[in-house]
Every structure is written in C-alpha cells, then in structure tokens.
C-alpha positions as CSV (number, residue, x, y, z in Angstrom):
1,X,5.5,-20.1,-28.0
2,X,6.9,-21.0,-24.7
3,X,6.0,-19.3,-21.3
4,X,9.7,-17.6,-21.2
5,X,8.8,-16.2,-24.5
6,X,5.7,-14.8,-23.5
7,X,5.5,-10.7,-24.3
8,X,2.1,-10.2,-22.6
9,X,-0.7,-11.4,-20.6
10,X,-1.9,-11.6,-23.9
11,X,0.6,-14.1,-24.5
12,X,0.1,-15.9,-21.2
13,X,-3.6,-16.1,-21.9
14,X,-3.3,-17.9,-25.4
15,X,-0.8,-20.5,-24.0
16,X,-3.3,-21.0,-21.1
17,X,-6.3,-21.4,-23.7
18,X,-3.9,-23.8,-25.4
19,X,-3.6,-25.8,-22.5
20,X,-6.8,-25.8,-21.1
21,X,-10.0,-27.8,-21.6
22,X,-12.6,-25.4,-23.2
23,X,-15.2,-25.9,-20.3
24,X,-12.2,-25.1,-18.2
25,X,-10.8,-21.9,-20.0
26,X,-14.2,-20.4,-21.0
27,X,-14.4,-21.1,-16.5
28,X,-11.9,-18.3,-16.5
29,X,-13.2,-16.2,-19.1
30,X,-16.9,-16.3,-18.6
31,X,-19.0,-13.4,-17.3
32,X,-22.8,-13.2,-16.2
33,X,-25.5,-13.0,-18.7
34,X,-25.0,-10.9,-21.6
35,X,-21.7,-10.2,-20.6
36,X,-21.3,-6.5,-21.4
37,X,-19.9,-6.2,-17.7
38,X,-16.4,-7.8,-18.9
39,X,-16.2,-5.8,-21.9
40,X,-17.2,-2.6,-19.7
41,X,-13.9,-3.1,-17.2
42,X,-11.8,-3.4,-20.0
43,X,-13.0,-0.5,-22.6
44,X,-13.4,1.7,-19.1
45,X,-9.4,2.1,-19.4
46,X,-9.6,3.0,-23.1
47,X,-11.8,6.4,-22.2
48,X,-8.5,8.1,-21.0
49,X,-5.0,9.1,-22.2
50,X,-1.7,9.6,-19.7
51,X,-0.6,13.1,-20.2
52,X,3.0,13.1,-20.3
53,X,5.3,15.4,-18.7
54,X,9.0,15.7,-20.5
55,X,12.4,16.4,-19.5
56,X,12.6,14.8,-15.9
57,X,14.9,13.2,-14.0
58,X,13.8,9.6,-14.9
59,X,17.0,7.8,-15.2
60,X,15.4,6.3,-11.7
61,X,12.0,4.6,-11.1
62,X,10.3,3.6,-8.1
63,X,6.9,1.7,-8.1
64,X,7.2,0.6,-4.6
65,X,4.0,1.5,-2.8
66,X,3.2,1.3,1.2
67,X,0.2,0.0,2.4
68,X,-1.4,-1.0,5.5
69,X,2.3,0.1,7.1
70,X,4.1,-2.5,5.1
71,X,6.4,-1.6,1.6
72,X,5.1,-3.6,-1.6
73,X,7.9,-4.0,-4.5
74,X,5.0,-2.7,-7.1
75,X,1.5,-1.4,-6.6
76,X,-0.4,-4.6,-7.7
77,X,-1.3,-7.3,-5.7
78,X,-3.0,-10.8,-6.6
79,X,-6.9,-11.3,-6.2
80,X,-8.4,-14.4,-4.9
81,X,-9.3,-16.5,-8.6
82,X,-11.4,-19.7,-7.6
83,X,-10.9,-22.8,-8.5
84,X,-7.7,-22.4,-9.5
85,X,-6.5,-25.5,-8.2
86,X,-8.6,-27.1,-11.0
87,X,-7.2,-25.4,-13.7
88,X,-3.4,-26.5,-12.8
89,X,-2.8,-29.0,-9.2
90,X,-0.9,-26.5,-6.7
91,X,-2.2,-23.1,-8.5
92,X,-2.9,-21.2,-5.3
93,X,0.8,-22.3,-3.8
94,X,2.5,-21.0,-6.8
95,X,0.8,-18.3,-7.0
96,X,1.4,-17.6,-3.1
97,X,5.1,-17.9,-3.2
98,X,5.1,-16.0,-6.7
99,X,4.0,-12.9,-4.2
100,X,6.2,-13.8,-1.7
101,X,9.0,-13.6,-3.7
102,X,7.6,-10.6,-5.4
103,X,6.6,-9.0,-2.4
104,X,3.5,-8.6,-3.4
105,X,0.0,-9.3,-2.1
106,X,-1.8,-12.1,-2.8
107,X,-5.5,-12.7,-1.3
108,X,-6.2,-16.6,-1.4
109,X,-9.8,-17.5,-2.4
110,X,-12.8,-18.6,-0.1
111,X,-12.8,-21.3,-3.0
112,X,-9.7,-22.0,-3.1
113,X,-7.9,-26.1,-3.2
114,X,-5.0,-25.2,-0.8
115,X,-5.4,-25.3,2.8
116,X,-5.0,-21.8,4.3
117,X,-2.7,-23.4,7.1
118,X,0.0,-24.4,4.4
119,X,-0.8,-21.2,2.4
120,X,0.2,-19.4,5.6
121,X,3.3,-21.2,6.3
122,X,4.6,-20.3,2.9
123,X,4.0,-17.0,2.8
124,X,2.9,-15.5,6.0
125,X,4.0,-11.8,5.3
126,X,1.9,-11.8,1.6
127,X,-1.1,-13.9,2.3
128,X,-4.2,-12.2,2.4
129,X,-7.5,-14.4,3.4
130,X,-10.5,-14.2,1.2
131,X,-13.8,-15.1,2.9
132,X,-16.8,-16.7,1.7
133,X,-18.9,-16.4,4.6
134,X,-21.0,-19.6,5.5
135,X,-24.9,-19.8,5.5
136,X,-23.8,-21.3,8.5
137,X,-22.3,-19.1,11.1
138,X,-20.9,-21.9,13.1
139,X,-19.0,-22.4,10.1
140,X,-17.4,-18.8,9.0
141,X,-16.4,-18.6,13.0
142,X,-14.5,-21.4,12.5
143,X,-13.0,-20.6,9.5
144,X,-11.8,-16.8,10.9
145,X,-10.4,-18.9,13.9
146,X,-8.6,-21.0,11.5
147,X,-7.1,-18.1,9.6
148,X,-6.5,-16.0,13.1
149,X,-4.5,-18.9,14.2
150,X,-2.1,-20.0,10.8
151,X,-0.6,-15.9,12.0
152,X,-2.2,-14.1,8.9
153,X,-2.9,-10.4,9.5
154,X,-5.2,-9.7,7.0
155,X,-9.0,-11.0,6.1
156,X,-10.6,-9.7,3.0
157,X,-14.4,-10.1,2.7
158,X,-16.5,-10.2,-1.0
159,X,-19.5,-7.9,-0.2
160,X,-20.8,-8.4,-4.1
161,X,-22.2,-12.0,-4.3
162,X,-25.0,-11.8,-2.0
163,X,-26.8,-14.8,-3.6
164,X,-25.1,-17.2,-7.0
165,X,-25.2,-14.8,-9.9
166,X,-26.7,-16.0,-13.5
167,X,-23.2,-17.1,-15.3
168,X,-24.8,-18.1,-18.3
169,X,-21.9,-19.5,-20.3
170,X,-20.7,-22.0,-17.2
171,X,-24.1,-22.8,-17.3
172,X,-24.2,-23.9,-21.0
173,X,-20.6,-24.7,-21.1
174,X,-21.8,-28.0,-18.9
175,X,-19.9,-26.2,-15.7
176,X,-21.2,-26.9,-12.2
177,X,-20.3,-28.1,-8.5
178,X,-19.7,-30.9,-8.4
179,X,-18.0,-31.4,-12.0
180,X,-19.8,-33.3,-14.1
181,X,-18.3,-34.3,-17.6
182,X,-20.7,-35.2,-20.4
183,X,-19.3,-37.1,-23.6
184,X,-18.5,-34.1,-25.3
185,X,-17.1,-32.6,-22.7
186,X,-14.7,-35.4,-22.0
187,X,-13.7,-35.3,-25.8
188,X,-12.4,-31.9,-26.2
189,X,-11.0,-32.6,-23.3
190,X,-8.8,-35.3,-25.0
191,X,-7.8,-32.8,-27.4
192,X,-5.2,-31.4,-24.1
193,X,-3.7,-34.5,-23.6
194,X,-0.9,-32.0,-21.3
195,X,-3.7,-31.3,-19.0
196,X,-5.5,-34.8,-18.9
197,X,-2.1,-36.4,-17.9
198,X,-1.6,-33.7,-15.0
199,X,-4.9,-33.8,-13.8
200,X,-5.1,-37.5,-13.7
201,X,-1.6,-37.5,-12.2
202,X,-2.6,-35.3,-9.4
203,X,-5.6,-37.9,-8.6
204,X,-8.0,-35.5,-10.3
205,X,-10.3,-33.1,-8.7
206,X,-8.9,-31.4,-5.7
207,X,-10.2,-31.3,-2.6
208,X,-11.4,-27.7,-1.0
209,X,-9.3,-28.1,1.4
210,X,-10.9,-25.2,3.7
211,X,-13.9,-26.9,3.1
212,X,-13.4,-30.6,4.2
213,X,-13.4,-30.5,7.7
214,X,-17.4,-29.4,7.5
215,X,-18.6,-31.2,4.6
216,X,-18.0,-34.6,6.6
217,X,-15.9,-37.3,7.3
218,X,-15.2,-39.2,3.9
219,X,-16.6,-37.2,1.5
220,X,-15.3,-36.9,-2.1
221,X,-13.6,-33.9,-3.3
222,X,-16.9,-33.7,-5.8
223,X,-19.1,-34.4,-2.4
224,X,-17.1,-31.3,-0.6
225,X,-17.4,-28.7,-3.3
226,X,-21.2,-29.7,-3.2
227,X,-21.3,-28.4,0.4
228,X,-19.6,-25.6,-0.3
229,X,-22.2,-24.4,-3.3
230,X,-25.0,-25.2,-0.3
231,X,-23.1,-22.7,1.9
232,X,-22.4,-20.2,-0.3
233,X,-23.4,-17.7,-1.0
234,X,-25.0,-16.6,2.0
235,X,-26.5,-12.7,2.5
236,X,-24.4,-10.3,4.7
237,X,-25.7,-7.7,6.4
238,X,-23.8,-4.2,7.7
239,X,-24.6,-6.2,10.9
240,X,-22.6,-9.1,10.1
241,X,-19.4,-6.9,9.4
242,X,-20.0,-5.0,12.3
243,X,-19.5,-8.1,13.8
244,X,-17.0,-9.8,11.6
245,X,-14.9,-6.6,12.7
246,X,-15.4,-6.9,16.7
247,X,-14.0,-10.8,16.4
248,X,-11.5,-10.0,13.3
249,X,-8.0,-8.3,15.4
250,X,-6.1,-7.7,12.1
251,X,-7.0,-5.8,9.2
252,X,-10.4,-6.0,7.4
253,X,-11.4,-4.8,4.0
254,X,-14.3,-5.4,2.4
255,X,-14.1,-6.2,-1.5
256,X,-17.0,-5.3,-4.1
257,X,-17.5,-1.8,-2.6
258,X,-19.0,0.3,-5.2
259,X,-21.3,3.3,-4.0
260,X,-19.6,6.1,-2.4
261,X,-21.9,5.9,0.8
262,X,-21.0,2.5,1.4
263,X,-17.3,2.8,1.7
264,X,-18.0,5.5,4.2
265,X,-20.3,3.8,6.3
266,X,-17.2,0.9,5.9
267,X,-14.7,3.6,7.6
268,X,-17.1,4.5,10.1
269,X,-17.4,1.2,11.3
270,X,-13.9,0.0,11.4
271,X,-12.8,-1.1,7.9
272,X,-9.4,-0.5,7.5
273,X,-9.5,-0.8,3.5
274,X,-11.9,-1.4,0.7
275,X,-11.7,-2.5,-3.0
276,X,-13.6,-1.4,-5.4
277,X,-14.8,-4.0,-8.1
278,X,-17.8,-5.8,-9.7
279,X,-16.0,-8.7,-9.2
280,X,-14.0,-9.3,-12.3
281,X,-17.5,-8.9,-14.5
282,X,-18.5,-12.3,-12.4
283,X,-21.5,-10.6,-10.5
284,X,-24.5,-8.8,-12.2
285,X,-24.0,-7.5,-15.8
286,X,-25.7,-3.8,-15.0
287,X,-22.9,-2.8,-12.4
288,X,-20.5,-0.1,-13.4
289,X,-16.8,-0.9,-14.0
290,X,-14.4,0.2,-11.2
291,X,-13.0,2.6,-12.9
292,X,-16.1,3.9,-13.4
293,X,-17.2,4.6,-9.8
294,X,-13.5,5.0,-8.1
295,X,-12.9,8.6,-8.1
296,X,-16.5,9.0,-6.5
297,X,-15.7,6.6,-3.5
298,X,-12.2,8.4,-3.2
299,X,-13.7,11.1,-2.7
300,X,-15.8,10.2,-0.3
301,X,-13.6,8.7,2.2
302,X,-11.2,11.7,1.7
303,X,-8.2,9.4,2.0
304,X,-9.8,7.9,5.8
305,X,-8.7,4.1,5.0
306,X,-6.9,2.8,1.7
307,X,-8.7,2.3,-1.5
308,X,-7.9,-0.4,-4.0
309,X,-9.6,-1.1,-7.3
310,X,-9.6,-4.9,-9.1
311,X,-11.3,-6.2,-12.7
312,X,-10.0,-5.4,-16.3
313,X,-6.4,-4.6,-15.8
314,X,-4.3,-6.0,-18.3
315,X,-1.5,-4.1,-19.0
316,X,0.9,-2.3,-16.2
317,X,-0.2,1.0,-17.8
318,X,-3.6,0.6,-16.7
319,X,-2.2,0.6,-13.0
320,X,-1.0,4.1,-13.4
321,X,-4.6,5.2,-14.6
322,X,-6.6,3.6,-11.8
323,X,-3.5,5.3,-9.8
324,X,-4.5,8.9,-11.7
325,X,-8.5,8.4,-10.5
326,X,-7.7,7.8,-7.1
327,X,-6.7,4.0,-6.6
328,X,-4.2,3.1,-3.8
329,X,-3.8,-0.2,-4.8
330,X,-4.9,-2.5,-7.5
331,X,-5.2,-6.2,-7.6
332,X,-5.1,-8.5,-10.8
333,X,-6.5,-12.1,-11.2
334,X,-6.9,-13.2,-14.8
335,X,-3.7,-11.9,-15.9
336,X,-1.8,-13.9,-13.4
337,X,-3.9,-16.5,-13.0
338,X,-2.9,-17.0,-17.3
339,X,0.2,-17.5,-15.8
340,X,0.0,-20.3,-13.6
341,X,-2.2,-22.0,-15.7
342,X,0.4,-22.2,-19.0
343,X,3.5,-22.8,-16.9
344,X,3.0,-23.1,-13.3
345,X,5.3,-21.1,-10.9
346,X,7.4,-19.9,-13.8
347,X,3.9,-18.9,-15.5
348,X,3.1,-16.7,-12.6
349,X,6.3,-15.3,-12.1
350,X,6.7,-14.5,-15.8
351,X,2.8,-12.4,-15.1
352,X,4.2,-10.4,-12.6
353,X,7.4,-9.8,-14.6
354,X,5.2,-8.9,-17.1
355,X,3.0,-6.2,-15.3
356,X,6.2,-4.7,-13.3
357,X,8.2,-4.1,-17.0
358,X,5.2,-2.6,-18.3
359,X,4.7,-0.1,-15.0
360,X,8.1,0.6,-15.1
361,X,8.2,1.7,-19.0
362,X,5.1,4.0,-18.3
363,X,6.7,5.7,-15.4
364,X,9.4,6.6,-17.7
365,X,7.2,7.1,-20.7
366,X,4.9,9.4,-19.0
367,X,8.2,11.0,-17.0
368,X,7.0,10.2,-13.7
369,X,10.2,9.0,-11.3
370,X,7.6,7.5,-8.9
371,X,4.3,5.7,-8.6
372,X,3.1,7.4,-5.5
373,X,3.4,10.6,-7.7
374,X,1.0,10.0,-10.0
375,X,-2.4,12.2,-9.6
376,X,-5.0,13.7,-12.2
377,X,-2.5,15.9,-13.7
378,X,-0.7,13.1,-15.7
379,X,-4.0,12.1,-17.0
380,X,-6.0,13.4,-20.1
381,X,-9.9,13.1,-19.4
382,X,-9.8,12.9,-15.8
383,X,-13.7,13.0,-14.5
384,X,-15.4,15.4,-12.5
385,X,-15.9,13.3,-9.2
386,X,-19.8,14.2,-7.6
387,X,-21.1,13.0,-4.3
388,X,-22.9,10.3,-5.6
389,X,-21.6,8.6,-9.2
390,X,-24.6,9.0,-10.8
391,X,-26.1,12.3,-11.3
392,X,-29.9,10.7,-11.6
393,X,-29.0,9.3,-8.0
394,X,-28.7,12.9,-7.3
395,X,-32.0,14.2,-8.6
396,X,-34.0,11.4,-6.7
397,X,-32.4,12.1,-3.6
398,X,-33.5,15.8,-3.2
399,X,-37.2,14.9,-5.0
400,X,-37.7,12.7,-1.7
C-alpha cells in the first residue's frame, strides 16, 4: 500500500510500522508501565454513541472552528510528538507547513529537532511553542525569549511530567538519551534498509536544535540530547506559572490539566486556555483518560477560557464526541505523526485529509450542518458532570 492509498490512520500507522525500526516504532507506541492508560484513551470513546438527528439541511458542512480570536479550517490541531525528527529527518517542518497549509494548529515539541526560529519563519500564524521548562531557570528564560522574539503568539506548557515517568517498554526496548544501539538492535534495524539509508543520509541523529546553544560548544547531537534528559524534567509550581504568565505577553495554556479545580485556579491566574490530557498514555498509568474527566473541568470553568482535550483520537468521529462532552478543541499526535513518518509531507497531509473526510462524513451522518453545533443532545450516554470527577473525591472532602 502506498501513502496515497492510505484509508485511515490505521493505514498510516501500518506503513509507518513498516518503515520504522522496531525500537523506533514501539518509541511511538509505548506507554508507562502496564500500559492500561493507552488502552483507557482509546476504549473511553467507545462508551458512547452519536445520536443522530434526520432530515436537515446538510447539503452544507462547516467544521471551521474559532479560537483564541483566530478561524481554524477544522477543529483539530497537531500536538507536540518528540523526537520526531528521529523517526523521519525534517518531521517537525513537515508537519509545520502541513498546518500551515491546513490552517491548523500545530504546537512544536520542547524535544523537538527543528529550531523554533525556522519553525517560526515557516509558519508564523500556526506554530504553537511547546515548553519543557529547564531545571535551570536561566535556561527556560532564554528559551521564552527566544520564542517571544521568532513573532510566535502562543506558548503551551506540559503541567503532567513533573519528574521522567516509568516507560517500561523504551526501557526494555534498549531506548534511551543518548541512543545507544546494541547488536540486535542494529540488526532489525537492517531489516528497514528505507530508513537506514535516510537516516545515514541525513548524517544520523539530529541535533535538538533548541537545545544546543546550552549544552556547549561542540557537543554531539547524542552529547546535546544528554543535557537535555539532565534538564528535564524539572518540578513546576503554581508559582512558576504565575510567573511564566507575568513574563509570557501572548497566550498561555497549560497542557495535562486534569482536575476541575485546577483549570480554575489556571483561569484565575491568567491562563487563557487549557488542554486536558494524560499526555497521550506517556505519564502515569492510574490517570483517567480525557474524556473521562472533560465534561467535569468544563464545567468548572463555565466557558471562562477555551478548553481542549488530546490522547486517543483516531478517527474524525471521535472529535465530534469530545465536541458533545464539552471540548473546544482537540489536538492529535500519533495519528499525524503516522503520517510523516510513512511518507513525509505527503504523509502528514494525507493524516489531516484523513481526519477532515471523516469529520465531515459524521457531520452529515449525524445531520449536524456545523461543528460549533454539536452539544450533549447529539450524543447517547452523555455523563452527569459533578463538581469534582470522582464522587469518592467528594465524600473525603466533606468528612474533613
């Protein structure tokens, strides 16, 4: 099968798991310890039916959605997907001007191989800046200086990786910063001879780029990404946003937001955004899905600043369900991130090609004319949304 032939991310992700090396593709697919976290974001969407309503005007659909004052062609945006760069030379740039031409969103990663000077130069309307904040502070004040300066408007920080989480499979799959490749790593490898003749091509592994100009002069790009594992993660603090958000001018969201209380405290202090996520199933196994805990923060911030939702979406349906429990937004990361591995730009387009058909078809099939339409009534199970997502969380709180 060829990328143009490609029916579904499905499809995407068995050409990228063709192409990949298996301590490279299991890099993308991998979880943290027992991994019932990935399986949770995905089965989360099976617990509930769109309820169709017949005999509209649908002969027109809109999925255009407006957010932060700015019109997006569809309500998905691209999440920040590290290391991409590894996994195909130039993977965040395609996937940059993939959005741009889109118009779509698309945060780059704090571990990202592109510099987020020429990320910004390419796309300066659809970059979004993902932030791994430093251990030293010297160091993330640099790095919002650099992304203030390239003209980009919006800086997105990860809330949910307060120290490295236990990704068991990476661990046992031989996968660490630096790479290191033992003998049997290096022979499956030789089984993707496509890959092993890029990667070489592109003078093998990438550089950070954000990274470099604090790891020191000379280093190796296997010395820089060593630096950056020694920096990161480091532990925020509500303090630390406070004043991330005094220093940032542009927009500010904090990703990983899962418990109602928090995302208010975030509006209180200035955030103009949040997205709600357990970070793809990369964090802590125990955590809830999105989906899980999304109606409870949107009700919560009774529609005070934007919320967005990320992790298990795999089909442009599920974007009208997260839509139905209260999501603003959603963002996707493998399913594009298939793309650009098995074919590049064309890869990434043909992901986002992909998602819009699918949103498009459910509009109609659900006989909704627009996305911003879509509530609770066009879906079959929607949840009863308490204060506080857990109903235990409840009971404590009035025993003490």
């Amino acid at each position: 099968m060829k990328v143009s032939e490609a029916l579904s991310i499905a499809d995407l992700r068995r050409l990228a798991k063709r192409r990949l090396p298996r301590i490279l593709f299991e890099l993308i697919e991998s979880g943290v310890e027992d991994e019932h976290g990935l399986a949770r974001n995905e089965e989360a969407f099976r617990q509930f039916r769109l309820l169709p309503r017949y005999l509209g005007d649908i002969a027109e659909r809109d999925q255009t959605v407006r957010l932060f004052g700015r019109d997006y062609a569809s309500p998905f945006g691209i999440a920040p997907t590290g290391f991409a760069g590894l996994l195909r030379h130039g993977a965040d740039m395609m996937l940059a001007e993939a959005a741009r031409d889109a118009n779509l969103p698309f945060i780059i990663s704090g571990a990202g191989a592109a510099p987020v000077e020429d990320l910004a130069r390419a796309a300066p309307d659809h970059v979004w800046c993902h932030l791994y904040p430093a251990k030293d502070r010297a160091i993330t004040a640099d790095i919002v200086r650099r992304i203030r300066d390239a003209g980009l408007s919006t800086l997105v920080l990860t809330v949910d990786n307060p120290v490295y989480p236990n990704r068991e499979r990476d661990t046992r799959n031989g996968f660490s910063l630096p790479l290191r490749l033992k003998p049997s790593i290096l022979l499956e490898a030789l089984t993707h001879p496509g890959w092993i003749a890029h990667y070489l091509r592109h003078g093998g592994m990438p550089y950070m780029s954000t990274w470099v100009p604090y790891a020191g002069e000379g280093k190796s790009a296997a010395e820089v990404a060593a630096f950056f594992r020694s920096q990161s993660p480091s532990i925020q603090t509500w303090k630390d946003v406070e004043a991330l958000r005094r220093d940032w001018p542009g927009i500010f969201i904090l990703k990983g937001i899962q418990h109602p209380d928090d995302a208010v405290r975030a509006a209180e202090i200035g955030i103009d955004g949040v997205i709600v996520s357990n970070h793809g199933g990369k964090s802590f196994d125990p955590l809830p899905s999105p989906l899980e805990t999304l109606p409870a923060v949107k009700a919560a911030l009774k529609g005070r600043i934007p919320v967005m939702m990320d992790s298990g979406i795999r089909r442009g349906y599920e974007a009208l369900i997260a839509r139905c429990l209260g999501a603003d937004f959603v963002f996707v990361g493998r399913a594009t991130l298939y793309g650009v591995v098995a074919g590049g730009r064309a890869g990434a387009d043909k992901a986002i090609q992909i998602l819009r058909k699918e949103i498009d078809q459910s509009l109609a099939l659900i006989g909704c004319p627009s996305f911003s339409q879509l509530d609770g009534s066009y879906l079959l199970g929607a949840p009863a949304v308490p204060r506080h997502p857990c109903p235990t969380f409840q009971q404590a709180e009035v025993e003490t």
